[in-house]
C-alpha positions in Angstrom: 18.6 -19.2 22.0 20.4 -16.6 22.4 24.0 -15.7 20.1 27.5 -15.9 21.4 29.6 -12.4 20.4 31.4 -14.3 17.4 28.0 -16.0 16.2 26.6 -12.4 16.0 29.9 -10.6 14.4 29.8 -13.4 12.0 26.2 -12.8 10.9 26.5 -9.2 10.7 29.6 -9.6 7.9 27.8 -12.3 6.2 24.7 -9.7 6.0 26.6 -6.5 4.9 29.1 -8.6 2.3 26.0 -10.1 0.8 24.3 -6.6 0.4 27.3 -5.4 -1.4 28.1 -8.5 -3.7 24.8 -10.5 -3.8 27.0 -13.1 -3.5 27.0 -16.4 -0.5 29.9 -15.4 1.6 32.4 -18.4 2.2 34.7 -18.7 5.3 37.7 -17.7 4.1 36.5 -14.0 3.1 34.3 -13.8 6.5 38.0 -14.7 8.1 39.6 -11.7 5.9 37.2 -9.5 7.5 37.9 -10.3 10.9 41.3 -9.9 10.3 42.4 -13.4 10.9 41.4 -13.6 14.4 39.4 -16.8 14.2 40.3 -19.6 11.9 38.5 -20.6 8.6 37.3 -24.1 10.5 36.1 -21.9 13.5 33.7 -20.1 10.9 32.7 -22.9 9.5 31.5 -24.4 12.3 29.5 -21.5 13.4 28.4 -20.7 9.9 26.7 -24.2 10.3 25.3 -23.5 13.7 23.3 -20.0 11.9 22.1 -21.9 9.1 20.6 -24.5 11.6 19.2 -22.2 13.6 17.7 -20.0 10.6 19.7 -16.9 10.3 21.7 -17.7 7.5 20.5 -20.1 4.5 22.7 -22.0 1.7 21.6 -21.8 -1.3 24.2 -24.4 -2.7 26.3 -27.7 -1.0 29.7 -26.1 -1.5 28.2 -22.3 -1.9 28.7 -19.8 0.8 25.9 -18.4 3.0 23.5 -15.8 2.3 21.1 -14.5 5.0 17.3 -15.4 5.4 14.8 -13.4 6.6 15.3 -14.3 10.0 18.9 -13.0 10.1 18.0 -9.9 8.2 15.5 -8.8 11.1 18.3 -10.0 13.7 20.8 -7.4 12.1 17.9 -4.6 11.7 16.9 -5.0 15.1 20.3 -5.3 17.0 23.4 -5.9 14.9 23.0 -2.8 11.9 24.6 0.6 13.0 22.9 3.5 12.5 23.8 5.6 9.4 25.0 9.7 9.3 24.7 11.2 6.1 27.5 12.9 4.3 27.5 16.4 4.1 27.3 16.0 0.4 24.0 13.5 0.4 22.8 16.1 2.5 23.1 18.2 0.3 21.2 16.5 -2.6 18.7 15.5 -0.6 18.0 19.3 0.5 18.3 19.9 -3.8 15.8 17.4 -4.2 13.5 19.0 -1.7 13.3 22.2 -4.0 9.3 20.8 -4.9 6.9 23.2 -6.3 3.7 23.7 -4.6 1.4 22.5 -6.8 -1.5 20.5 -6.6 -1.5 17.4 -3.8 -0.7 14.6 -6.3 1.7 16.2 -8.7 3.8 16.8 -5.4 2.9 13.2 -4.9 4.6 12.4 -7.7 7.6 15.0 -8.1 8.6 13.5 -4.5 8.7 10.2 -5.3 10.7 10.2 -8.2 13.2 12.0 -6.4 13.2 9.5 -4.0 13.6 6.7 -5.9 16.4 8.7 -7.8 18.1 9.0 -4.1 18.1 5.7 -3.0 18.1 3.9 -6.5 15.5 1.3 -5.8 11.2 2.2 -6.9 9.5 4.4 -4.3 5.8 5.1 -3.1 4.2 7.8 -1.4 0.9 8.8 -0.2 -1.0 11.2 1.9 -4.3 10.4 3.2 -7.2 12.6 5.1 -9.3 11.6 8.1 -13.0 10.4 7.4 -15.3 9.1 9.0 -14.9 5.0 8.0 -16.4 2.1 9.5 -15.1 -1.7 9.9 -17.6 -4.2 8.2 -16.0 -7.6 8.9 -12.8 -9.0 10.6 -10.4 -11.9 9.9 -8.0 -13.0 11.8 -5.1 -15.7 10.2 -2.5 -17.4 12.0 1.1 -17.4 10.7 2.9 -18.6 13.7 2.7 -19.2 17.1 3.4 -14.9 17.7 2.4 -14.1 14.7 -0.9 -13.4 12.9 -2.5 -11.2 9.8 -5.6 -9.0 10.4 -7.9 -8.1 8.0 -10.1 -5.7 7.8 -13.3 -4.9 5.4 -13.8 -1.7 5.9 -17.5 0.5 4.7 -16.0 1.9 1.7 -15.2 -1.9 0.6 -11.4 -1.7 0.9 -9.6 -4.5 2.5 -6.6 -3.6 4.6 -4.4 -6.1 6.5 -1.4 -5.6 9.0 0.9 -8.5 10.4 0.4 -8.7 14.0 3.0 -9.5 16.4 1.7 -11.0 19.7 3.5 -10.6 22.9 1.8 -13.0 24.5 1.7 -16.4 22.9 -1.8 -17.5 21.6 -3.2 -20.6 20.9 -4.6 -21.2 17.3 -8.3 -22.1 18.0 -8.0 -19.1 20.0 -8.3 -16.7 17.2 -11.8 -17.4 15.7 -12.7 -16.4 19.6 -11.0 -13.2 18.8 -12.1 -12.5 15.7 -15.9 -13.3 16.8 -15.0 -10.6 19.5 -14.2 -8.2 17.1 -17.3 -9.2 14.7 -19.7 -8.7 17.3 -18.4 -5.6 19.3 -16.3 -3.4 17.1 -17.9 -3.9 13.1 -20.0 -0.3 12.6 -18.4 1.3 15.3 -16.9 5.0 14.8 -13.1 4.9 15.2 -13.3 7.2 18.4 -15.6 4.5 20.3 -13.5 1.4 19.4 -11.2 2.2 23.1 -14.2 2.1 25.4 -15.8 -0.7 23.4 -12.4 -2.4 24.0 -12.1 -1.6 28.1 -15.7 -3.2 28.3 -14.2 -6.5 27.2 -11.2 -6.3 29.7 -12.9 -8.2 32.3 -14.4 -10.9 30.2 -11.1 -12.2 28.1 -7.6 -13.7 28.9 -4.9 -11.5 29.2 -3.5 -13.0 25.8 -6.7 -12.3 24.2 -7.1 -9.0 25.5 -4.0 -8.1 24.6 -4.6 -9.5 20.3 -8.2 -7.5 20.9 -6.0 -4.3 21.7 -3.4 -4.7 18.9 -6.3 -5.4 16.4 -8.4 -2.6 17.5 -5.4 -0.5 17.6 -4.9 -1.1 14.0 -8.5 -0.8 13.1 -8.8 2.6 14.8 -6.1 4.1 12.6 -6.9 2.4 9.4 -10.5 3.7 9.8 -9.5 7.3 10.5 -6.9 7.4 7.0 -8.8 5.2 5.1 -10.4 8.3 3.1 -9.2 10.7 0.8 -5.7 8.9 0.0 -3.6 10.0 -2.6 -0.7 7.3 -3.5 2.0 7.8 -6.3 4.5 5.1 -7.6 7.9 6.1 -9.1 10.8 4.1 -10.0 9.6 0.6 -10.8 11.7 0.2 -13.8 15.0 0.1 -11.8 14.1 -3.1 -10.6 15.6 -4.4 -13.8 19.1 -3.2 -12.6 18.6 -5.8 -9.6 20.6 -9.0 -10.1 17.3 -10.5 -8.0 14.7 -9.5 -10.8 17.0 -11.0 -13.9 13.7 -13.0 -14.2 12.0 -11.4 -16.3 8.9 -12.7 -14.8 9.6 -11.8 -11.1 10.2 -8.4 -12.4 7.1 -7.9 -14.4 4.9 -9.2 -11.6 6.4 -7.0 -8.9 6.0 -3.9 -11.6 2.3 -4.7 -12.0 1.8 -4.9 -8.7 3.7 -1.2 -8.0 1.4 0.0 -11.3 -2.2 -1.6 -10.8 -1.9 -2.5 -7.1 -0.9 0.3 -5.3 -3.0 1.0 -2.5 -2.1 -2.8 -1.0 1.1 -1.1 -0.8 2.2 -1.2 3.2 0.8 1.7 4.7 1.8 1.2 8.3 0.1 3.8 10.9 1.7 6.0 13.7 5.0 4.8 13.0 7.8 7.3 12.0 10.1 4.2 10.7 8.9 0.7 9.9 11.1 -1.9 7.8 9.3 -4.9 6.9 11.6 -8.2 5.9 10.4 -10.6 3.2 7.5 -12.8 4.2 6.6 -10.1 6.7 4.9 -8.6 4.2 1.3 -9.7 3.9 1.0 -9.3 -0.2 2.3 -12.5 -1.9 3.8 -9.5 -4.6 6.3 -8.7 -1.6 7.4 -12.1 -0.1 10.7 -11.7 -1.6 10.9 -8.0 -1.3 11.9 -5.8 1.8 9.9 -2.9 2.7 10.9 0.4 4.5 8.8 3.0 5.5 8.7 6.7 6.7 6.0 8.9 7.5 6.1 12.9 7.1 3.3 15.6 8.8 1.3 17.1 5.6 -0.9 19.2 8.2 -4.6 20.1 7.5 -5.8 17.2 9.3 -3.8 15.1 6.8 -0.4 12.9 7.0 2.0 11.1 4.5 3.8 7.9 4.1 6.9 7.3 1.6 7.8 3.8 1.2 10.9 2.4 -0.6 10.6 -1.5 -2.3 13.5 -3.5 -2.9 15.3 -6.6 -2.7 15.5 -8.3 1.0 19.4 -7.6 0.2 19.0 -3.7 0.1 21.1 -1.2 1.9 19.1 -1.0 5.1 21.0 1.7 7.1 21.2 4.0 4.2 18.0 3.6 2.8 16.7 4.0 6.3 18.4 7.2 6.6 18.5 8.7 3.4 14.5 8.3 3.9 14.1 9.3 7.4 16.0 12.5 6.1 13.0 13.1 3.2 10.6 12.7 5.3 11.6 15.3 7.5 12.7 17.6 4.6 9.0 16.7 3.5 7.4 17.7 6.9 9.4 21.0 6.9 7.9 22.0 3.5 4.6 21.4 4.0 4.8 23.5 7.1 6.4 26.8 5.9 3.8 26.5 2.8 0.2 25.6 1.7 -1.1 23.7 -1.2 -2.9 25.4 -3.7 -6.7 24.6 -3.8 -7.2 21.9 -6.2 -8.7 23.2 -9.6 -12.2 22.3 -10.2 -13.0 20.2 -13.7 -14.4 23.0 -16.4 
């Protein structure tokens, strides 16, 4: 169904009051913001209508509303304005930049604590080199009627997974078709034959099929080719404790183990030079209350870098976004004008 104007303008102040207050919005303040032009009841009323329909949730009878995960993707996608850095952010994010060339994972790790000091929430990056990897066995587990989870065993025994999103819908017993598919034409095959392997099934599939067969293989191709030498560093994790969503002491302590003993489950999404993934979109039961965003920067050397920011599903999404995107391009420039030095060899 598709939202009226005032249904939209409504969700967009309920998302960006709640990221600054982490507090339900109520009517009356959603009617300051507009300046009075539509009355308290008016809001109400469509307040109700977003709740019903997903976008906003309630976590209290007479409480305001807070957004779900559904609105926050709504307002990522359509609804968040993009985000110019000040001249002076700039600025410390070119200071920041001022990385020694040492060896790949103390860089690794000077960048992401100066990440996580930029945006104030615990960072991750990696940088990973093609080898020559093979799949060993596919999974394939619905979510939703357009959504499913992929996983991957790959030759070197790691297990890498990636949410899915169909374009064409798919029926559920259609998916152990698809994942015998991939079992019996793509396990041992080298990255570089997986898109021949894939046209060869074309004629012999439905064009919903086909078309999970090609985002899977997709997926495959890349995680095979990075799944070597990979390099990840954590930095920040402690500043969860700041976060009015982690005064649990145990919700913060099992998100901090996971940054410090699970690392490499961290999201590590491929070709994409932003991704921002929205609470139960990610896969890792760690993250389900968590939002994700993503940038990737150009290493060179046959070799490329992801840096990753976790937070709270209420975070700042335009000026993390930014303030990343900004990095990771400050990251890329580095690594072009100058070259690691070799790594030193154990005496």
């Amino acid at each position: 169904m598709e939202l009226s104007d005032r249904k939209r303008q409504i969700l967009k102040v309920v998302v960006e009051d709640y990221i600054r207050t982490a507090e339900p919005v109520g009517s009356k303040v959603i009617a300051a913001e507009m300046g009075g032009s539509v009355s308290s009841a008016t809001i109400r009323n469509e307040l109700s209508d977003l709740t019903e329909m997903g976008y906003l949730e309630q976590p209290h009878t007479s409480a305001g509303r807070m957004p779900s995960p559904k609105g926050y993707r709504l307002y990522v996608n359509e609804l968040m304005e993009e985000q110019r850095l000040s001249l002076a952010e700039t600025e410390k994010i070119n200071q920041s930049l001022q990385l020694k060339m040492e060896e790949l994972d103390r860089l690794l790790a000077q960048a992401g604590r100066a990440v996580s000091a930029l945006v104030r929430y615990p960072a991750y990056i990696a940088a990973s080199r093609k080898t020559s990897v093979t799949a060993r066995r596919f999974e394939l587990l619905a979510v939703d009627e357009r959504n499913c989870i992929l996983v991957i065993m790959t030759s070197g025994s790691k297990v890498k997974s990636q949410l899915l999103r169909m374009q064409l819908k798919l029926e559920p017993e259609q998916l152990p078709a698809a994942a015998s598919l991939l079992n019996g034409h793509f396990v041992n095959a080298a990255p570089g034959e997986m898109s021949q392997r894939l046209m060869n099934l074309a004629d012999q599939v439905s064009p919903p099929l086909f078309l999970l067969l090609s985002q899977a293989v997709s997926f495959a191709a890349d995680t095979l080719e990075e799944a070597g030498q990979r390099e990840i560093v954590t930095a920040g994790a402690s500043r969860l404790l700041k976060l009015p969503e982690f005064r649990d002491a145990d919700k913060a302590h099992e998100l901090m183990s996971f940054l410090a003993d699970s690392k490499e489950e961290l999201p590590m999404p491929e070709h994409r030079e932003m991704e921002i993934l929205i609470g139960p979109e990610n896969v890792k039961e760690a993250l389900k209350d968590t939002s994700v965003v993503v940038a990737s920067y150009d290493i060179g050397d046959d070799m490329r870098g992801l840096i990753g920011v976790v937070g709270p599903t209420r975070m700042d999404y335009a000026a993390v976004a930014a303030r990343l995107s900004s990095f990771a391009g400050g990251l890329t420039r580095l690594f072009g004008k100058q070259e690691l030095p070799p790594k030193e060899e154990p005496k």
